[in-house]
N, C-alpha and C positions, 0 to 999 in steps of 0.2 A: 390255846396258843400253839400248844403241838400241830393241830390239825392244817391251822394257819399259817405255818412257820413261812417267814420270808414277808409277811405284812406286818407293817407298825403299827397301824391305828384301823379303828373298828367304831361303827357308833352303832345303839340299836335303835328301829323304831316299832309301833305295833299297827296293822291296819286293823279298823272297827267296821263293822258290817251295821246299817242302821236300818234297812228296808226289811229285813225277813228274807232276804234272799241267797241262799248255798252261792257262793264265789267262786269255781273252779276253773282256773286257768285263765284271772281277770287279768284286761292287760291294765298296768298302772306305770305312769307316767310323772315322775318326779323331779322339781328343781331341786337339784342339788351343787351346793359349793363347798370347795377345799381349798386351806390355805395351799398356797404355792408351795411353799417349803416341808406338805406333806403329802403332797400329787406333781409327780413329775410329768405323766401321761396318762390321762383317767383312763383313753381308750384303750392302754393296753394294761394295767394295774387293777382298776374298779372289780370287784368282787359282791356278788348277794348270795347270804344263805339265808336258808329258813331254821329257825330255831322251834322244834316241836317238843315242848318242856312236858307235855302231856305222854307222846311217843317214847321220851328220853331221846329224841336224835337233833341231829344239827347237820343240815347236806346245803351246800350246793344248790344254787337256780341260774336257769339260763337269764343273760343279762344283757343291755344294749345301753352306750352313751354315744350321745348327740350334741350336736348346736353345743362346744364349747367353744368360752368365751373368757376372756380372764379382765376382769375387772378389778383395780386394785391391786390389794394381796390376795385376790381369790380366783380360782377359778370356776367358776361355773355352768353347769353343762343341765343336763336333760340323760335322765335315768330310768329307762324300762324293765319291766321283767313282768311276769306271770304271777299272780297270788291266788292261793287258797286260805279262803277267809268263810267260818263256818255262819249260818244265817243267825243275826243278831251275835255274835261272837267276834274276836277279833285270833289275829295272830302276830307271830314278834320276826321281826325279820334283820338280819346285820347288814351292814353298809362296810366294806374294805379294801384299806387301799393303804398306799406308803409303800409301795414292793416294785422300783424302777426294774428289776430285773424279773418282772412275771413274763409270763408268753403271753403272745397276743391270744384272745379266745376265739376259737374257731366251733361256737355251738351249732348240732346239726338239726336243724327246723324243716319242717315242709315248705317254706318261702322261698321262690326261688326269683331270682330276677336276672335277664337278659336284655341289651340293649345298653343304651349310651345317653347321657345327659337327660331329658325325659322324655328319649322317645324310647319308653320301655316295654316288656311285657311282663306282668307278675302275678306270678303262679301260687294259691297255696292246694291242701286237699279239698278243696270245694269248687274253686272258680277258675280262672283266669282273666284278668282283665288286661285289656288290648290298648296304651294309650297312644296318641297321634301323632306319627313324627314330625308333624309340622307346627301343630300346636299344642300339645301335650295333654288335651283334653279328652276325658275319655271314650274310646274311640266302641269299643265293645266287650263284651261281658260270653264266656263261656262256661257252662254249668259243669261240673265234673261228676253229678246223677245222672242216674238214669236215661236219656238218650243221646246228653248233651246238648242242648239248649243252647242257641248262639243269639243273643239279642244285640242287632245293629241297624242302621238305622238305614234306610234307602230310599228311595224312589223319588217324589218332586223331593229339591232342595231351594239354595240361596246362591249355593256359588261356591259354596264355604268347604272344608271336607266333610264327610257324614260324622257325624258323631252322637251318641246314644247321648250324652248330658249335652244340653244346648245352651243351657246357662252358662256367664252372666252376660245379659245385653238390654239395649235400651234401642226406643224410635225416638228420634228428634223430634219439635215443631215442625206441624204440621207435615207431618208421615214422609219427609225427603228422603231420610237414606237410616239405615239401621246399624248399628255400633256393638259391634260384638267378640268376645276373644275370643270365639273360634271362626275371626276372621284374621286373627294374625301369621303374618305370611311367616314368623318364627315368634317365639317367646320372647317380651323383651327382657325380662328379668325373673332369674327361677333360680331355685337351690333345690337336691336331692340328698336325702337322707337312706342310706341303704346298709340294711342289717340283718343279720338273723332272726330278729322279733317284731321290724316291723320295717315298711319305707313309707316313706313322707316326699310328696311330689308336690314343691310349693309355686305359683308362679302368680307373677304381680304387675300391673302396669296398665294403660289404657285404651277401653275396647278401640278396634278399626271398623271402618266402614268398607265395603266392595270395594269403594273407589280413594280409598284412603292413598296415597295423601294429598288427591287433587283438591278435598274438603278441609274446612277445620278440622284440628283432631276432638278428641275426645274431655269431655268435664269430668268423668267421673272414673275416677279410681278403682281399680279391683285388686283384689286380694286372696287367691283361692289355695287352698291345700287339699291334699287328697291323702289318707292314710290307710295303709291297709297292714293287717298282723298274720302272722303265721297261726293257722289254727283256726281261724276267726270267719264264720260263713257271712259274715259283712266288713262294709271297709266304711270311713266318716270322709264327709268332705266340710269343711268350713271355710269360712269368707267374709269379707269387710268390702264392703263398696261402699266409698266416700266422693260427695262429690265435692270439688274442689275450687267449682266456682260457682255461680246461681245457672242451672240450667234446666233450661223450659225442655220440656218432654209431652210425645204422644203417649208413649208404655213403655213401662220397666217390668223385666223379669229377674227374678233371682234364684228359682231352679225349676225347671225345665229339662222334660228326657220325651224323646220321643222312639220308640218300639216300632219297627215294623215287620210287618208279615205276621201280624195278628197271632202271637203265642202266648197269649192267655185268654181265658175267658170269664173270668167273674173281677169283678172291684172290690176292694175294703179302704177304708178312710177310718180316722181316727178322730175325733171328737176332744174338745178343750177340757176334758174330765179325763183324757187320757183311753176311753171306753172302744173299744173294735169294732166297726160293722161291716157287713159286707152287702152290699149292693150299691146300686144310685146316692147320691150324697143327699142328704134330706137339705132341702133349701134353707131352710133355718140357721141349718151349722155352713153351708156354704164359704165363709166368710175365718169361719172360724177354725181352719182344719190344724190338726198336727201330724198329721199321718195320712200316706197315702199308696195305694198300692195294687198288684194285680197276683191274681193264682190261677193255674188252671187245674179244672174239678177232674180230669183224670191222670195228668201226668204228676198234678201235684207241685210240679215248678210253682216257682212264687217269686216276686221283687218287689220290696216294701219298702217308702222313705218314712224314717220316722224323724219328725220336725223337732228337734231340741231342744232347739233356740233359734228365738225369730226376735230381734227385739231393734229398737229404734230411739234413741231420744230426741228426735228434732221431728218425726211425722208422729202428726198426732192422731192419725188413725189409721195403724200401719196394720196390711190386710195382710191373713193368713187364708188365703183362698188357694185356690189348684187342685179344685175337683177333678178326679181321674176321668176320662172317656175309652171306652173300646173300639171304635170306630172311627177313627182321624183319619181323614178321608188323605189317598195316594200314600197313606205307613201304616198306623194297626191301632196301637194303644200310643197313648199321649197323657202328660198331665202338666200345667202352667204355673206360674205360680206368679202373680202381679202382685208386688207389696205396696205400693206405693198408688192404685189405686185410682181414683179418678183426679189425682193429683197432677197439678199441670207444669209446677215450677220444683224442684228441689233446690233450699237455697245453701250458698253455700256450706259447708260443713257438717250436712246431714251424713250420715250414716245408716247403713243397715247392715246389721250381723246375724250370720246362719252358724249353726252347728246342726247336721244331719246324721243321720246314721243308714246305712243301705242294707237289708236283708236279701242276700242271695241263699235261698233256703228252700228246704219242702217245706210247704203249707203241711199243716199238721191237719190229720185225720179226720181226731176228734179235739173238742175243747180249744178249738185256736186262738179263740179272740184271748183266755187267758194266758197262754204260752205267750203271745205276741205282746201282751201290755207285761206279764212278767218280764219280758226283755230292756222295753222301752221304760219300766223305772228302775233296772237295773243301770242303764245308763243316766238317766236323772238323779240318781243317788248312791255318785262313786263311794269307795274307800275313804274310809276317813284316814289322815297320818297325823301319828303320836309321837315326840321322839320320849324317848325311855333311857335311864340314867345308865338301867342295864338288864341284861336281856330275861331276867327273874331268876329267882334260885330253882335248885334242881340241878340233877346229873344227867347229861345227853351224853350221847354216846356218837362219836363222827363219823358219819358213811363217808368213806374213801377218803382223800387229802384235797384240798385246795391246790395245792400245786401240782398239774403234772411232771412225770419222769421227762426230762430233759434238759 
């Protein structure tokens, strides 16, 4: 209470670690709600500490709220911060808030972001990515290794601006004209989330054609967000494309990047057992990938998607294909990804949902395939949250105060 002075209320919870995997600096992403009448301003009140009853200490973590929304008597928002959670072990962490007169927090992260609405550039110790002033899609990727590695996309195009993700788009019947959002001559609808721990680049609405809007518009809905953490040698993009009325289609894609000027030189793909391989995609798994990607055998760069979720309940045999190639003729490396398959009509109300995860990393040395699926069921198998009555017995001892001098 001392430590806390000037917050009213506190609640604890505990994260649980279920894979076998050390947690260090997980990011975790919480709904959370407060009654009105004990959250004046979450964004500038909200407080997280870690509670290490093992240590004897209680400090402080950097923390980020989002997307609040007050519903009823409550307010509810979206609550980040970092956990260390030890493999199969859990930890207990506080939630605090009731303190209208806190300072707002100005935590200093390696995330930096410049620019306006989404046409951004965001920076952490590993990368940079470049996204599109005109369509917010991302535009290019710069390595912050070894020689700096600029992956973007050039030479033949569409018309469209160049941009390294080409997803999401569709051909009409009979192959007239191609619908896609990085044909839009601006976003029509987008929200930006920007913080010290993480930005959230969402944007929504239906693809265009070249010649839009001399044609019909578009049937089918999109939905994409891009997230990227400070700290974090990858960023996630997720998505919903719903179509909205019955539409006949030549080919749908739902991720798609195309590499040019050939900077990488070996393939890995990921197998529906979660398993690593590197070369050629064996035709059998064709069909069935979760993971796809490239490294090169001396610089050691590496770009890897690893498929999280791919799921559907209206196609009944929705394909996980998008074997990688090295040689896409007029760029370098290429990889596709058709869900929907030799499928001709999407009738109304189908859906398909992605969650991806992006590895901008060195390809590791030795043992990679396990480093890489250690990754990939690290994110298959978040944190679990507990709430806890209180935060266990023991005497902790307070690093510094919650409230700064001022």
């Amino acid at each position: 209470a001392t430590w806390a002075h000037g917050w009213r209320y506190g609640r604890a919870f505990t994260l649980s670690e279920s894979a076998g995997i050390e947690r260090l600096g997980e990011p975790v992403d919480l709904t959370v709600a407060f009654p009105v009448a004990q959250a004046r301003d979450p964004y500038r009140e909200v407080r997280v500490a870690r509670v290490d009853v093992a240590a004897g200490s209680l400090r402080e973590v950097p923390s980020q709220i989002y997307g609040e929304r007050r519903i009823g008597d409550e307010r509810r928002c979206h609550l980040v911060f970092f956990a260390d959670v030890p493999a199969h072990g859990q930890a207990t962490y506080l939630v605090l808030h009731g303190n209208a007169n806190a300072e707002r927090t100005a935590y200093p992260t390696d995330l930096e972001v410049t620019g306006e609405g989404y046409d951004l550039d965001i920076s952490n110790r590993h990368f940079t990515a470049y996204l599109s002033s005109q369509t917010g899609q991302l535009e290019r990727l710069v390595y912050k290794r070894g020689h700096g590695l600029e992956l973007y996309s050039g030479g033949k195009g569409h018309g469209e601006p160049p941009t390294i993700d080409w997803s999401n788009d569709y051909v009409d019947e009979g192959h007239f004209q191609k619908l896609r959002i990085r044909s839009w001559a601006e976003v029509p609808n987008y929200e930006v989330v920007r913080g010290p721990l993480c930005v959230r680049v969402r944007r929504w609405g239906f693809p265009a054609s070249p010649l839009h809007p001399v044609y019909a518009p578009s049937r089918l809905h999109v939905d994409q967000t891009y997230t990227f953490f400070a700290g974090a040698d990858y960023f996630l993009k997720e998505g919903v494309m719903e179509a909205v009325k019955d539409l006949p289609i030549a080919a749908l894609r739902d991720d798609e990047w195309v590499l040019s000027g050939y900077s990488f030189t070996d393939m890995v793909w990921i197998d529906a057992e979660g398993t690593l391989h590197e070369g050629p995609v064996d035709g059998a798994h064709s069909q069935d990938l979760w993971g796809v990607g490239f490294y090169h055998r001396d610089s050691r760069d590496a770009f890897v998607a690893l498929w999280l979720e791919h799921s559907s309940e209206q196609l009944e045999q929705l394909r996980h294909n998008g074997s990688p190639t090295l040689h896409y003729y007029h760029h370098g490396q290429l990889w596709a990804r058709y869900p929907a398959g030799s499928a001709r009509l999407l009738e109304a109300g189908t859906t398909i949902r992605q969650r991806n995860a992006y590895l901008v990393f060195r390809y590791p040395d030795e043992d990679a395939a396990t480093a890489i699926e250690t990754v990939r069921r690290r994110f298959l198998s978040p944190l679990q949250v507990h709430a806890v009555g209180s935060p266990g017995a023991g005497e902790v001892v307070p690093i510094g105060a919650l409230a700064r001098p001022g």
